[in-house]
C-alpha positions in Angstrom: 53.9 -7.8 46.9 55.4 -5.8 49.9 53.8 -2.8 50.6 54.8 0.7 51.5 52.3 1.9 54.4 51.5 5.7 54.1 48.6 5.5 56.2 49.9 3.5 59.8 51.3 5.5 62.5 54.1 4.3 64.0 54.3 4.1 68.2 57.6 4.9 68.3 60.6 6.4 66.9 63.4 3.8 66.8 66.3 6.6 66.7 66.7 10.9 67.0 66.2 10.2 63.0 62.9 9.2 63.2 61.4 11.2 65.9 59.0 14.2 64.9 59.8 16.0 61.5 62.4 18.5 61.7 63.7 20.7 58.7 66.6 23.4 58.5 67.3 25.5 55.2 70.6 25.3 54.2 72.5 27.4 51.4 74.7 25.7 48.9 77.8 26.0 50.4 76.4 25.1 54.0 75.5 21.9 52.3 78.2 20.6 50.3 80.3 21.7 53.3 78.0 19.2 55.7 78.2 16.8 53.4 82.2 17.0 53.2 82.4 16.8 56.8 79.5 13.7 57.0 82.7 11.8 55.6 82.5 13.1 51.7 79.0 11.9 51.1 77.0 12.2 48.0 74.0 14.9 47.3 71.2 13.6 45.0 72.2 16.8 42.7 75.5 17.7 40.7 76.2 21.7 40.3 77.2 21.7 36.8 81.1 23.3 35.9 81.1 27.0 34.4 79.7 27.6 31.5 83.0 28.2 29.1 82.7 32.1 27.0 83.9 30.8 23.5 85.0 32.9 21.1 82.1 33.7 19.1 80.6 34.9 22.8 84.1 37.1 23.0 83.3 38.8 19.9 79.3 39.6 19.9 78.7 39.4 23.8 78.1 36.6 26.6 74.7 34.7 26.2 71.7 34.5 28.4 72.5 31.7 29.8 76.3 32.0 30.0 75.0 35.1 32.2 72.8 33.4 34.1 75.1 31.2 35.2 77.4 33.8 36.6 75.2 35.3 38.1 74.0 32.6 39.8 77.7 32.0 41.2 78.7 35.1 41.9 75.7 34.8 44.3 76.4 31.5 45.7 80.6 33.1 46.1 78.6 35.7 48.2 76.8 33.7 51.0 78.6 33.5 54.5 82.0 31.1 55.0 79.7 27.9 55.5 82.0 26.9 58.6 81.3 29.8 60.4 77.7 29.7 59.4 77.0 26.4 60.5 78.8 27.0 64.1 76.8 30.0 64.3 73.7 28.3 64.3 74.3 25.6 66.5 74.8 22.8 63.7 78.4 22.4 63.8 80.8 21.3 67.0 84.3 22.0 65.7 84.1 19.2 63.0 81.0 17.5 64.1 78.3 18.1 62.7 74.6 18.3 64.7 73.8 14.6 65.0 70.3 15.2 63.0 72.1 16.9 60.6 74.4 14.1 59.8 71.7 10.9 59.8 70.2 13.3 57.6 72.8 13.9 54.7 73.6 10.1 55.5 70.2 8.4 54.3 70.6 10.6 51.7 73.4 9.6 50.4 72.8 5.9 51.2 69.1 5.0 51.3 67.0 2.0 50.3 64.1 4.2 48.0 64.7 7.3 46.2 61.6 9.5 45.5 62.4 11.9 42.9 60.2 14.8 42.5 59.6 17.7 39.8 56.9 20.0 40.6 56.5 23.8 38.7 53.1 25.8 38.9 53.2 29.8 38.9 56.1 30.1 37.0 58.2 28.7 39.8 59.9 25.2 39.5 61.2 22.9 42.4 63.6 19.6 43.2 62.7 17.3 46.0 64.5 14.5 46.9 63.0 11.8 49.2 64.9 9.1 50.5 63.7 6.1 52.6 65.0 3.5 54.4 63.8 1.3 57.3 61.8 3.5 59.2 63.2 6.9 58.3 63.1 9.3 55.7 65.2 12.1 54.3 64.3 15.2 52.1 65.6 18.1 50.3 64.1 19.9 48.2 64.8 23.7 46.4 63.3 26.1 44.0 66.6 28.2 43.1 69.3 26.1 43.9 71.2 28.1 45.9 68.8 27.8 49.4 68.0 24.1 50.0 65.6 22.8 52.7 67.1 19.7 54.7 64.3 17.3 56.6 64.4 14.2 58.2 61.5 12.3 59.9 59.7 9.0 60.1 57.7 7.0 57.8 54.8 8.2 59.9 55.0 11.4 59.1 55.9 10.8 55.0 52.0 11.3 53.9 52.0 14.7 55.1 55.6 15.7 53.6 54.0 14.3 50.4 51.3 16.7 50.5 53.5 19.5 51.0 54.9 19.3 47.6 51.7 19.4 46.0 50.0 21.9 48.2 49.1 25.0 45.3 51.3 28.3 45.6 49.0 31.1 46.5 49.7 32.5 43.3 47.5 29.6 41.6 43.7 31.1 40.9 41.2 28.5 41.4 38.5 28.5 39.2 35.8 26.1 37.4 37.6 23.9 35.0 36.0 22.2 31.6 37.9 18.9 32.7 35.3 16.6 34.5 36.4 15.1 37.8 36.7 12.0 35.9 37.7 11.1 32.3 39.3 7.7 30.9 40.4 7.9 27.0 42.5 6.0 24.2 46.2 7.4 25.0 46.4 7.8 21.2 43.6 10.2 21.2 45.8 12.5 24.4 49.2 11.9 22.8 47.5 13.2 19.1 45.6 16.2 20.9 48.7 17.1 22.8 50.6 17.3 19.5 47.9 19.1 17.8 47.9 21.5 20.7 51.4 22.4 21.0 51.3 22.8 17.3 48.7 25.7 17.5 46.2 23.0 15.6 43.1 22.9 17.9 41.2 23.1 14.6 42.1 19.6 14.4 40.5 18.1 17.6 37.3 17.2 15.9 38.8 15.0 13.2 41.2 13.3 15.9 38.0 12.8 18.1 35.5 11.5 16.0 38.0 8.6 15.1 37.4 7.6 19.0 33.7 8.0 19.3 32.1 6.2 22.2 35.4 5.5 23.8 36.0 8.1 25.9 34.4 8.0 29.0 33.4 9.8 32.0 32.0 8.8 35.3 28.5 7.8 34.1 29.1 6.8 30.8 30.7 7.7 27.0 31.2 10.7 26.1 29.6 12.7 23.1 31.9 14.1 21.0 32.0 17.6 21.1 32.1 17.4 24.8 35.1 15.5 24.2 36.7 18.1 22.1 36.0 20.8 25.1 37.6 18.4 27.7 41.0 17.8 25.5 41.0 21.8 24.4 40.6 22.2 28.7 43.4 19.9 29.4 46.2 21.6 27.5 44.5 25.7 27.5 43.9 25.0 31.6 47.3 24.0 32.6 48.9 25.8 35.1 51.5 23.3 36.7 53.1 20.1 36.4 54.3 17.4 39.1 56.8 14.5 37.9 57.5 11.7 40.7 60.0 8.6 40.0 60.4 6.2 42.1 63.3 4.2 42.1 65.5 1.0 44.1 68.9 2.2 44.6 69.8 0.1 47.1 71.8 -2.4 44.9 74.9 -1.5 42.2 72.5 -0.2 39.8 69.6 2.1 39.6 66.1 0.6 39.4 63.7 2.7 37.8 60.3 1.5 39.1 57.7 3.9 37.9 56.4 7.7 37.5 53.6 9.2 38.8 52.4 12.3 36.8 50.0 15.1 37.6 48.4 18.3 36.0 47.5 21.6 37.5 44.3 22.7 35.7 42.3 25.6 36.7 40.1 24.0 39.4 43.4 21.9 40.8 45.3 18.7 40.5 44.8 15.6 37.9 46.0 12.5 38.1 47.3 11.1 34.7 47.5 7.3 35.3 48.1 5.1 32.0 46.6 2.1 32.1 45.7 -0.9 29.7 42.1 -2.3 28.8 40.8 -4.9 26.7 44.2 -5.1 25.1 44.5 -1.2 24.7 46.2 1.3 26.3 44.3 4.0 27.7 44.7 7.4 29.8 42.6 7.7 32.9 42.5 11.5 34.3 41.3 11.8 38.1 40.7 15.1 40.4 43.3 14.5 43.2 44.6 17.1 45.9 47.9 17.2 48.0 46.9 14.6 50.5 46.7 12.2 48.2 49.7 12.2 46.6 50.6 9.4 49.0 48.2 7.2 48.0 49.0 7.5 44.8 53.0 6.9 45.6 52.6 3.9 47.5 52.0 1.1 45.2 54.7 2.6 43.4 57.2 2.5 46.7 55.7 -0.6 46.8 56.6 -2.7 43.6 60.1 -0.6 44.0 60.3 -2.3 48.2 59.9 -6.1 46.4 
């Protein structure tokens, strides 16, 4: 299986691409303007059309959303002519753009890998793109899409972009969590006490768990029950954030969907939630990870997706 190496330095960059990471923060309009100029090429987002006021909104009044949404534009209709913007700060030459700037929006829009990530902890909830190919990589990522950040930089240097993403917002209190560093369960026992919990049914978690005694497991052994019952209570009362990565080839016609990696934010910090099967089951295993390794955890993924 080819591999995806997250951990090897490389000597040297092969282009201005792949030299040492750069990143510039773009506004909406400063990007879709770039990418106009970079010969029309794609963004890994679509900004959705207005939202229409029918009539029943013409009679009783616009709704949240509906006003949401134009707000958000009249905000975007606000920023700077992205021409002038862009000349201002040294990215654009008449029509050409900054040469970083380009090689940038044009692995984007044409790359080998696409990393997709979702991550939302303090109320706050972010896009990042990552796109691969030979030895560099692109990103852009945003938490209110209307300021982007633009980066570009070599596979070197993708382990500590990774970790970036998943570094905690200061406005995350750490504290002890009831969720052991380690815990591998039944996936029907997490997918039943996630129901029961979003269903305001925690009274139920002692039933659900005493059909699974002795199969739930920590890192010396079973589990009793009722310690069980405290861990699954932990999982769902303790979170505080979510991270979503898919990986996917898109280098041919069609999209290749190769995997997901999927994280919680609990009270003491990040868990891994890897599925996995044994002994003809299919089971949950739940891991303490932190930022920097997020790329460990992404490269057998980038690697069944680079076969």
């Amino acid at each position: 299986m080819p591999t995806i190496d997250l951990t090897t330095v490389a000597t040297r960059p092969a282009s201005a691409l792949v030299a040492a990471p750069r990143r510039i923060g773009l506004t909406l309009p400063e990007l879709q303007h770039a990418a106009r100029l970079a010969g029309g090429a794609p963004l890994p987002f679509e900004v959705a059309p207005p939202r229409d006021t029918d009539a029943m909104q013409a009679r009783l009044g616009r709704s949240p959303a509906t006003l949401d949404d134009q707000a958000y534009r009249g905000v975007v209709a606000a920023l700077h002519d992205p021409d002038e913007s862009l000349a201002r700060r040294g990215l654009l030459d008449g029509t050409r753009l900054d040469p970083g700037l380009a090689g940038a929006i044009g692995l984007l829009a044409a790359p080998r890998l696409a990393l997709d990530v979702d991550v939302s902890m303090a109320g706050v909830q972010a896009k990042v793109w990552h796109r691969q190919d030979g030895s560099a990589v692109a990103s852009l990522a945003t938490a209110d899409g209307m300021v982007f950040e633009l980066g570009w930089f070599g596979t070197d240097a993708w382990p500590a972009e990774l970790a970036r993403i998943a570094v905690p917002s200061e406005e995350v209190t750490v504290e002890r969590s009831a969720v052991p560093s380690y815990v591998d369960l039944p996936f029907e026992l997490a997918d039943a006490a996630a129901e029961a919990g979003s269903a305001g049914r925690g009274d139920l978690l002692p039933v659900l768990v005493a059909r699974h005694t002795g199969r739930v497991h920590g890192a010396d052994g079973p589990l009793a029950d009722d310690v069980v019952v405290r861990v699954l209570t932990a999982l769902s009362g303790e979170a505080r954030g979510r991270l979503r990565a898919l990986v996917a080839d898109v280098s041919g016609d069609a999209v290749d969907t190769v995997g997901v990696v999927s994280w919680s934010l609990l009270a003491d910090g990040w868990r891994a939630l890897r599925p996995h099967h044994a002994e003809g089951a299919l089971r949950l295993e739940v891991r303490a990870v932190g930022p920097d390794d997020l790329a460990a955890v992404v490269a057998p993924v980038l690697g069944e997706a680079a076969r």
